[in-house]
C-alpha positions as CSV (number, residue, x, y, z in Angstrom):
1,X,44.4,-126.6,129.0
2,X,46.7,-129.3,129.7
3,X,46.7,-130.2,133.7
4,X,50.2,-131.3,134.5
5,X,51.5,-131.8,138.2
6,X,54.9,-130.8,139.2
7,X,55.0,-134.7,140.4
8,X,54.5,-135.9,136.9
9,X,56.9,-133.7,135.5
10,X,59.7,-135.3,137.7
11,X,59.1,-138.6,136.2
12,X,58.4,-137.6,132.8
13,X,62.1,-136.2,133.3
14,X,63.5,-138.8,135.4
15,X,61.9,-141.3,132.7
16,X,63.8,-138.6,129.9
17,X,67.1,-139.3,131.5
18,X,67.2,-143.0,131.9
19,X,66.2,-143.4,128.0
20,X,67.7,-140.7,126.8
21,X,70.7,-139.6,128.4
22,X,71.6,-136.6,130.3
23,X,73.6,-135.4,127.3
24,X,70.8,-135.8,124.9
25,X,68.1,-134.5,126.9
26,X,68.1,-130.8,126.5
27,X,68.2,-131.2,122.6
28,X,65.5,-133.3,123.0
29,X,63.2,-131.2,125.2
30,X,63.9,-128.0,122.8
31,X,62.8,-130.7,119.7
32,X,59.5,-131.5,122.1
33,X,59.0,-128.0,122.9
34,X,59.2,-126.5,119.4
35,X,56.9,-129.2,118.2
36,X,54.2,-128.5,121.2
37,X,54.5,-124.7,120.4
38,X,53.9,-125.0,116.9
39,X,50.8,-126.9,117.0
40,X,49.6,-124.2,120.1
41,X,50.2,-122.0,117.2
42,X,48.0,-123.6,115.0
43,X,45.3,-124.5,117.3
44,X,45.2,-120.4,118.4
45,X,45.2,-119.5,114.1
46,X,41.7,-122.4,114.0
47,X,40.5,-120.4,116.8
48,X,40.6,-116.6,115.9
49,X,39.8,-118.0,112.5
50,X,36.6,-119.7,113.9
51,X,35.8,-116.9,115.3
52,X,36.4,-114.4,112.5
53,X,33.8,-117.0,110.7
54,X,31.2,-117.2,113.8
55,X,31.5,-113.1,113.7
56,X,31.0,-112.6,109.9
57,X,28.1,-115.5,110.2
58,X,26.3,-113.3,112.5
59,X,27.1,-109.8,111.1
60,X,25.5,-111.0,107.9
61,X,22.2,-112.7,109.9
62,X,21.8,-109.0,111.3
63,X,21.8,-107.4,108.0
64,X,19.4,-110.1,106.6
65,X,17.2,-108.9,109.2
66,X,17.7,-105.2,108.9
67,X,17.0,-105.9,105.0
68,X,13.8,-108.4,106.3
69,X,12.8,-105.1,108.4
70,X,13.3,-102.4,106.1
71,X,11.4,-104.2,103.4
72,X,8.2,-104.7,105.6
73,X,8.6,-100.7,106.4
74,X,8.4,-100.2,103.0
75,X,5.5,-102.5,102.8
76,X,3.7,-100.6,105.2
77,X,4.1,-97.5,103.7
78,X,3.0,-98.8,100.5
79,X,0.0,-99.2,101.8
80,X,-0.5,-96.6,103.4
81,X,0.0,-94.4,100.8
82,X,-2.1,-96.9,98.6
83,X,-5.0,-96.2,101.6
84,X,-4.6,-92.1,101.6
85,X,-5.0,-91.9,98.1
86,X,-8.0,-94.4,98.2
87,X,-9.9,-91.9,100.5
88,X,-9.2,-88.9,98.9
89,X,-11.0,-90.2,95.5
């Protein structure tokens, strides 16, 4: 998802400890990470949730079709029937 080099992380931390402190800098990566894993959370619960919708969406185009289809055999056989009893009288 995210492509991060090993080299950027040393200056992203090197940059952490001069503004931050080296006290201060583990509370503040725990504070970064819980924020970054909470919205991973919520990006994963948009994408099963997507795809739950994308799922249903095409279940229900295949039943509309099985329905189409069905009705069209039912057609047919209307009219047959409709055509057998026309020859016997």
């Amino acid at each position: 998802m995210l492509d991060i080099s090993w080299g950027e992380i040393a200056v992203l931390t090197s940059a952490g400890l001069l503004l931050i402190g080296r006290k201060d800098l583990p509370i503040a990566s725990h504070a970064v990470g819980q924020q970054l894993g909470r919205i991973v959370g919520l990006l994963q619960g948009a994408r099963l949730r997507a795809d739950r919708f994308a799922t249903d969406h095409q279940l229900k185009q295949l039943q509309n079709e099985f329905r189409s289809g069905l009705r069209e055999l039912d057609a047919v056989k209307a009219e047959l029937a409709g055509s057998m009893m026309g020859n016997r009288g």
